[in-house]
C-alpha positions, 0 to 999 in steps of 0.5 A, a space after each residue: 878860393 879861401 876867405 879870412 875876416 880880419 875884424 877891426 881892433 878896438 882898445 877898450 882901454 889903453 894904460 901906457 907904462 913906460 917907454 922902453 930901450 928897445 923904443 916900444 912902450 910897456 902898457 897894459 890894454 884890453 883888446 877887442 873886436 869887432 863884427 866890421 873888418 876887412 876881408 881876405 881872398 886867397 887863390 893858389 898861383 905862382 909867385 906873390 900878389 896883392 889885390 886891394 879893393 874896398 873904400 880904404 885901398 888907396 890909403 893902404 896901398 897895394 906896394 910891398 911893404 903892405 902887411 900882408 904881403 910882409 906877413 905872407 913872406 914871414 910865414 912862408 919864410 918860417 915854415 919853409 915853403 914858396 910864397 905863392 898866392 893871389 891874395 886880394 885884401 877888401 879893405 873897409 877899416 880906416 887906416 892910421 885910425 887906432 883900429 889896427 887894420 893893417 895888424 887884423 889884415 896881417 893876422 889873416 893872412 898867418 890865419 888864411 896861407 897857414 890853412 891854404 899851404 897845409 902848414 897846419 900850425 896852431 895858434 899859439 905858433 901863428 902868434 908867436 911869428 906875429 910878434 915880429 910884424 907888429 905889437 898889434 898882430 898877436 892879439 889881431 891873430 887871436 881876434 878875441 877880447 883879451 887883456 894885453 901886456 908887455 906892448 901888447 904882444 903878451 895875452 891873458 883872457 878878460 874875464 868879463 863876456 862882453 860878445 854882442 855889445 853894440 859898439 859905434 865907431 866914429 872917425 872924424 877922417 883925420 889920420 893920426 899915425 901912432 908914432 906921434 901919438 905915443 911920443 907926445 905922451 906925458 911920460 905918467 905912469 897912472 897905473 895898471 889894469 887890474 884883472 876885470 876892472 870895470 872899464 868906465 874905471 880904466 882910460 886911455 893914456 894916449 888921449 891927450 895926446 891925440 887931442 893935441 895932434 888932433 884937437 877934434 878927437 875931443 869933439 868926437 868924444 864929446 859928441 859920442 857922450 851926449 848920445 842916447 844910450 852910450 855906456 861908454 865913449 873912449 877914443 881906440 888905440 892912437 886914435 883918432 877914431 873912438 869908440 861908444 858902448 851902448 845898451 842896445 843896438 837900436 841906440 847905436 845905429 840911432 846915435 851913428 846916424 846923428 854923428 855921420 851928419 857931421 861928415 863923419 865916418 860912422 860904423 855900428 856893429 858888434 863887439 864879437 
């Protein structure tokens, strides 16, 4: 059996650009991730299977147009071999929730089958063939903090380290699909990312949409920016979970535990 992390996604900021023909948005965001995901297992066997356990299975569901089973169709279609593995997915990243779970579940997958296949394509191949699943996936197949582009799908190294960050992620357990999110955007260009920017300088753009589909969101920020030792409280993604950056683990897991209280779901790790 073969095994793949599929580590949750974080946008530590997120500036929305402009609405392009094609009905994606160009913007600009700084990717990262994070020691918490969900986990891949793979075994050889005849035809394709998919397997979801773990907290979050139901919501992810188990059917065909599941991402990893779109993504191991993609890439056994691209490289030319049978689509054959037993894959069972422990899924703990919430879904609809700005962290990008069912994009880091399809990265493993290119990541895993490429390796139990014997395709052997470099990174840079696998990220190519996750442009077509999703903006997200490049950057989930790459797993590293990243400064994206275009909809996300054109990296660039971040220049800032910011490996071992204590992060506490909060989600109020509201789902909050990302087509709404995007379409009750204002429509402001509010300008880019410069290379490096301090990130209590930069935002995210889909913020006051998110509150508006969802009001409590702003709660969770709120709550997130009174607790002890946070540097840095930001919602990811579409939200609605967000994000709290802090200058210690202790101060992390200490703020997790006073927010889970509220019947929110609550998760302190590291950024990696």
């Amino acid at each position: 059996m073969l095994t793949e992390f599929a580590p949750a996604k974080l946008n530590l900021a997120l500036h929305l650009r402009r609405r392009r023909a094609d009905g994606y948005h160009d913007l600009e965001t700084v990717f990262a991730f994070t020691e918490f995901g969900d986990t891949l297992d793979a075994v050889p066997g005849e035809g394709l299977s998919l397997t979801v356990t773990g907290p979050f299975a139901d919501a992810a569901g188990q059917g065909g147009e599941n991402l990893v089973l779109r993504a191991a169709r993609a890439l056994a279609g691209a490289a030319g071999v049978a689509a054959d593995a037993v894959l069972t997915l422990d899924k703990h990243i919430p879904v609809a929730a700005g962290l990008g779970g069912g994009s880091a579940d399809a990265a493993a997958t290119l990541r895993l089958l490429n390796q139990m296949w014997g395709i052997g394509w470099p990174s840079e191949r696998l990220i190519a063939l996750a442009a077509e699943l999703g903006a997200d996936v490049p950057a989930c197949v790459a797993a590293r903090t990243c400064f994206g582009t275009g909809s996300g799908d054109i990296l660039a190294t971040w220049p800032k380290t910011l490996t071992g960050t204590a992060v506490l992620l909060v989600n109020p357990r509201v789902p909050l699909p990302t087509p709404p999110v995007f379409a009750g955007w204002d429509g402001v260009d509010r300008g880019g990312i410069a290379s490096g920017a301090a990130l209590a300088d930069l935002r995210n753009d889909m913020t006051a949409a998110a509150v508006h589909i969802a009001p409590v969101v702003a709660d969770v920020l709120a709550a997130l920016g009174d607790t002890r030792g946070v540097t840095l409280a930001r919602m990811s993604g579409s939200g609605a979970t967000c994000l709290g950056l802090y200058e210690s683990s202790d101060a992390c897991a200490a703020a997790g535990a006073v927010l889970a209280q509220r019947g929110w779901w609550t998760e302190a790790t590291r950024l990696l």
